[in-house]
N, C-alpha and C positions, 0 to 999 in steps of 0.2 A: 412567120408569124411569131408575136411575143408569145413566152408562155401565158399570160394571163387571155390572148384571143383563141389560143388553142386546147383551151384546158375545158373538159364536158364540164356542162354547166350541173350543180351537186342536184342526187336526191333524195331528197332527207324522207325520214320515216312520219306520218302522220303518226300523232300520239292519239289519244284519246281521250275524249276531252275529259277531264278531272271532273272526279265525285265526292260532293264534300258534302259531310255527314254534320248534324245539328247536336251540337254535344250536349252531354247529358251524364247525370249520376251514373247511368251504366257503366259507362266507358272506363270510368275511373277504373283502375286495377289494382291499385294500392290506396287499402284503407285507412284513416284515421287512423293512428295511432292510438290505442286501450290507455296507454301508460297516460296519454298524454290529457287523457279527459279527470287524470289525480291531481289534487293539489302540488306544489312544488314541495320535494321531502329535501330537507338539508340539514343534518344533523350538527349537534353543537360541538361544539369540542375544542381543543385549547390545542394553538399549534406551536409545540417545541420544536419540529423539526429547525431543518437551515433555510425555509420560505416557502411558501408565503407565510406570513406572520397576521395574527385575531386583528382586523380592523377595528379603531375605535370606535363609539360611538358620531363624534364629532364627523368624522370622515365619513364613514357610513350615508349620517344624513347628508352630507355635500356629492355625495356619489347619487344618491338619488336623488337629485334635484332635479326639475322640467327641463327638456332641452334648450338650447337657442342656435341660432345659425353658427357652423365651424367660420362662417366668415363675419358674422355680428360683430361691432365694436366693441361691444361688450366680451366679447369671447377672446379679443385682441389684447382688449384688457387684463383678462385673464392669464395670457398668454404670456403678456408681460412681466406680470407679477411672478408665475410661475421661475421664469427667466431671473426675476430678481433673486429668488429665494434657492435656485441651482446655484450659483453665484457668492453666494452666500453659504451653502454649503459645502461646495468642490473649494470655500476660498480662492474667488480668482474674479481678475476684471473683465476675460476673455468677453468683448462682444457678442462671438460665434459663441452664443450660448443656448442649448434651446432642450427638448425629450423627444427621445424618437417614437413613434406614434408604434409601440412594440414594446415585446418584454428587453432583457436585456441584452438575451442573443443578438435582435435586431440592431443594440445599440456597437455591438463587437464588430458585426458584419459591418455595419454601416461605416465604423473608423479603419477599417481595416482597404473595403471599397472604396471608401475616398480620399484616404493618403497615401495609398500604395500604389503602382500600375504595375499591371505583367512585368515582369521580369525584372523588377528590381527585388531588392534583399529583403525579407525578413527575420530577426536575430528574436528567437521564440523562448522564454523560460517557460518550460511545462515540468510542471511539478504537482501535478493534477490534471481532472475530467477540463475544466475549462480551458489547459491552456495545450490539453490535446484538442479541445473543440476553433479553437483558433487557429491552429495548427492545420486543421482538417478547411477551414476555410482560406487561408491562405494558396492553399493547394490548389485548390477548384477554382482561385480566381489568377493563378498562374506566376503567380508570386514566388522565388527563389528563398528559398530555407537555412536559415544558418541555427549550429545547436547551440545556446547560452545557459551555463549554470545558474541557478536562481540566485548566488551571492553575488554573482556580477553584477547584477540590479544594485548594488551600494558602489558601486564604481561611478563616482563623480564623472569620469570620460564620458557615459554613457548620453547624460543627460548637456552635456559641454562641448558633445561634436556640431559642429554644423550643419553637418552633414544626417546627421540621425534624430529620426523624432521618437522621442519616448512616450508609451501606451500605456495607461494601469488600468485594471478592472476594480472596479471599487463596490462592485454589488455588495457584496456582504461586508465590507466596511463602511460604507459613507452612516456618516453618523454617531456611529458604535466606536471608531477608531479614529486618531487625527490623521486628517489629510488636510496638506494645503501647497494646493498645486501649484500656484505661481510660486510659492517660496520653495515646493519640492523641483522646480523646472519639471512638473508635467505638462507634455504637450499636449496631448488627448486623452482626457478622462471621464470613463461612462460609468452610470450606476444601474440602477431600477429602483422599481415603486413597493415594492411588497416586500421587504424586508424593514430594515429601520424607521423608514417611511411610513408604514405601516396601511399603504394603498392597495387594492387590488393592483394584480400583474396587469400589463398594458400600455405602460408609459418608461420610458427610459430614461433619466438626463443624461445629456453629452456634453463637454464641452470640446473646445480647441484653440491652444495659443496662434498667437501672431502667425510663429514660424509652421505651425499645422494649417494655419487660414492661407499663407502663401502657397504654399505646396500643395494644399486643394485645389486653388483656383488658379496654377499654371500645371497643370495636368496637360498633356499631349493626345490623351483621348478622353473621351468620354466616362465617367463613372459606368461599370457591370448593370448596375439598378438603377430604373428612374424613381422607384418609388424610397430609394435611400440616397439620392443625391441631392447632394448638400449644399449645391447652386441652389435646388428649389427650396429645400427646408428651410434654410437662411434665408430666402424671401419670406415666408409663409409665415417665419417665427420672426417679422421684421429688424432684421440682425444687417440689413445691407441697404439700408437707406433708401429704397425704393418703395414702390407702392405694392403693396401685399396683392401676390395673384393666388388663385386656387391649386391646388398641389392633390391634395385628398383630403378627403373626409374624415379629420382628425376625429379621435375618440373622445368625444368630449365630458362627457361624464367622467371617463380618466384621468381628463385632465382635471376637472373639479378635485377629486381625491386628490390627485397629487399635491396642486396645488395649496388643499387642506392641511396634509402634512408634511408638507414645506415650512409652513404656517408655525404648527405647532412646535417644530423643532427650531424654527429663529425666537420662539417664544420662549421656548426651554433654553436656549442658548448653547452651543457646541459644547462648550467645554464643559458645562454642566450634565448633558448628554455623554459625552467620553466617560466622566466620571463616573454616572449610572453604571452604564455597560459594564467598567472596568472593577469596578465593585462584588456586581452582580455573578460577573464572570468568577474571578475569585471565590464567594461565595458556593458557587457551586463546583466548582474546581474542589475546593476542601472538605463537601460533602461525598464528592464521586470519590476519593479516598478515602474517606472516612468507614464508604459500603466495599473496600479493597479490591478497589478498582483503580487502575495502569490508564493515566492521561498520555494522547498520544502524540501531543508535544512537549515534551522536557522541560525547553527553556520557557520560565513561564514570560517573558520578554516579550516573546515572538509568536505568544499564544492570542487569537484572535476572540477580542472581548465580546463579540455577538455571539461565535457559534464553537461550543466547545464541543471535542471530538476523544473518546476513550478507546478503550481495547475491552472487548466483553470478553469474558473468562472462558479458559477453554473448557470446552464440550457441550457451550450453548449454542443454540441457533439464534442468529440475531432478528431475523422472519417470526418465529416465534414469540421471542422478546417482545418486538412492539407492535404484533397483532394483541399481543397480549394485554400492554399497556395503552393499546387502542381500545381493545371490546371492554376491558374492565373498568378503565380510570377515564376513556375520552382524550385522553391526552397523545398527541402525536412526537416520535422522535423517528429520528431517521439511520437506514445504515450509510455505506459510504457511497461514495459512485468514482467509476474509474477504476484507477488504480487503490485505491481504498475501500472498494467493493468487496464485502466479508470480512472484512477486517478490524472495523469501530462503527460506533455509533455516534450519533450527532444529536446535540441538543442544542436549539439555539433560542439564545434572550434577546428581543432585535424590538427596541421602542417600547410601545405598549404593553408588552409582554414581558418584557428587563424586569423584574419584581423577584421581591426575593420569598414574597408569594407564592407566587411558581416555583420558585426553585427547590422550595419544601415539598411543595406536589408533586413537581417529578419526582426528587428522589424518594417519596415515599412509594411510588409505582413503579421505582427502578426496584427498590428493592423486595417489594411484591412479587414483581417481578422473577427476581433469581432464587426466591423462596419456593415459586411453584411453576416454575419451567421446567422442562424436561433437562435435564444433564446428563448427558451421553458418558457413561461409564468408560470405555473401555481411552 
């Protein structure tokens, strides 16, 4: 006999039959929230740090605007325009142009996921928290590590192999600093919203050249993420000639701000924007010495006009510092992160906030500041 005519036939256990209860306020075990029956507290204050930076007015009201559908024509529209004004500010014609529906991280991961595959090379300048944070994702998605000085990055060969696509992170420069990627031969370059921009976090630009759009889309496997593959985004952000399918739930009130101050910076015009920054920066560069204080980049060449970075005087605590310049003046500055963790402090002028306005009120709470902080004697 086969097994299946000789096998006892099963027997199974009678359950019983289910008792279902009529819900009720009792039940609940976890109450409303006390905090949550106060108005919403959100205090004012003026953000010097390196981001996010004070939304304008203008943006503001576009941020809160009524919703409409992530798939509306209207919202396509949107979508577009935004596209025009990335384009206009990475300078480049890259089609593949579009914001990752994320802050900026999303937009690293996202270029890093989609032009790389396991096992091929990545040649990493870390010279900072970000380009260990790149570092740290290259890893996890199986990518092979080569170490590159950051002067290398002026090496013509880099950007002239065939073979190699060059990345820049442009967060805290777009805007503030020239870039113009099809004349620099960047092949993929991402930003964010909440710096120069002046949007809430949430929205990324990306772009990608020709030779970063081939090499996406001859890929041997799959993108790591569905939710950052750049087959669907590129449909989604109508970039591929096809008819727009659903992807996700883009953020769209995000996208409103961004699109806002996209707006306002082709209104201001780049170069008139560089020039702000590079003023302002200045500006306050020759005040931080003024109060004998050590800028902690030398050449002022290579010092970055959004977000200027010092050395606090020994025996302060820099925690101290700008809880201090928080509770008393409302104004936010920052220490370092990474490998500049304790080490300097950060002030950043990025759009709306670029004024030399502000740059008077920081240093006059910088130096409140080191007047009645603690200074460790010994």
């Amino acid at each position: 006999a086969s097994w299946a005519t000789a096998r006892a036939p099963l027997s199974l256990p009678v359950l019983p039959a289910p008792r279902y209860h009529a819900m009720s306020s009792q039940q609940l075990l976890v109450p409303p929230p006390a905090v949550l029956r106060q108005p919403l507290a959100v205090p004012d204050r003026l953000l010097l740090g390196p981001g996010p930076s004070n939304v304008p007015p203008r943006i503001l009201a576009a941020g809160g605007r009524q919703l409409i559908g992530h798939l509306h024509k209207e919202m396509f529209q949107i979508m577009d325009e935004i596209k025009l004004g990335i384009q206009y500010a990475f300078q480049t014609q890259n089609p593949l142009t579009l914001a990752i529906s994320g802050p900026g991280h999303c937009a690293m991961e996202a270029a890093l996921l989609n032009a790389v595959e396991a096992g091929e090379v990545v040649l990493m300048a870390v010279n900072g928290i970000w380009g260990e944070r790149a570092t740290d994702i290259s890893k996890r998605l199986g990518m092979g590590l080569g170490p590159l000085p950051v002067c290398c990055l002026r090496l013509p060969a880099i950007n002239s192999s065939r073979m190699c696509l060059l990345l820049v992170d442009s967060v805290a420069s777009l805007g503030g600093a020239p870039i113009l990627m099809d004349q620099q031969g960047i092949d993929i370059l991402y930003s964010g919203s909440q710096k120069v921009l002046n949007a809430p976090p949430g929205s990324a630009p990306i772009s990608f050249s020709e030779r970063a759009r081939k090499k996406i889309f001859s890929r041997r496997t799959k993108p790591p993420s569905f939710f950052l593959d750049m087959g669907w985004l590129a449909n989604y952000w109508g970039c591929d000639d096809k008819p727009r399918m659903y992807h996700h739930t883009a953020p769209i009130n995000s996208f409103f701000s961004l699109r806002e101050g996209l707006a306002i910076l082709a209104e201001q015009g780049l170069e008139n924007s560089w020039k702000l920054h590079k003023e302002n920066s200045l500006y306050l560069c020759a005040g931080l010495q003024q109060l004998g204080l050590q800028l902690f980049v030398k050449e002022q060449e290579v010092r970055l006009p959004t977000i200027t970075t010092f050395v606090l005087p020994e025996g302060y605590d820099w925690k101290e510092v700008t809880a201090f310049i928080m509770n008393k003046h409302a104004i936010e500055i920052s220490g370092g992160l990474g490998p500049s963790a304790g080490k300097v402090l950060r002030i950043g002028l990025m759009g709306y906030n670029s004024t030399k306005f502000n740059v008077d009120r920081v240093l006059h709470a910088l130096k409140d500041a080191l007047q009645h902080c603690h200074k460790n004697k010994l």
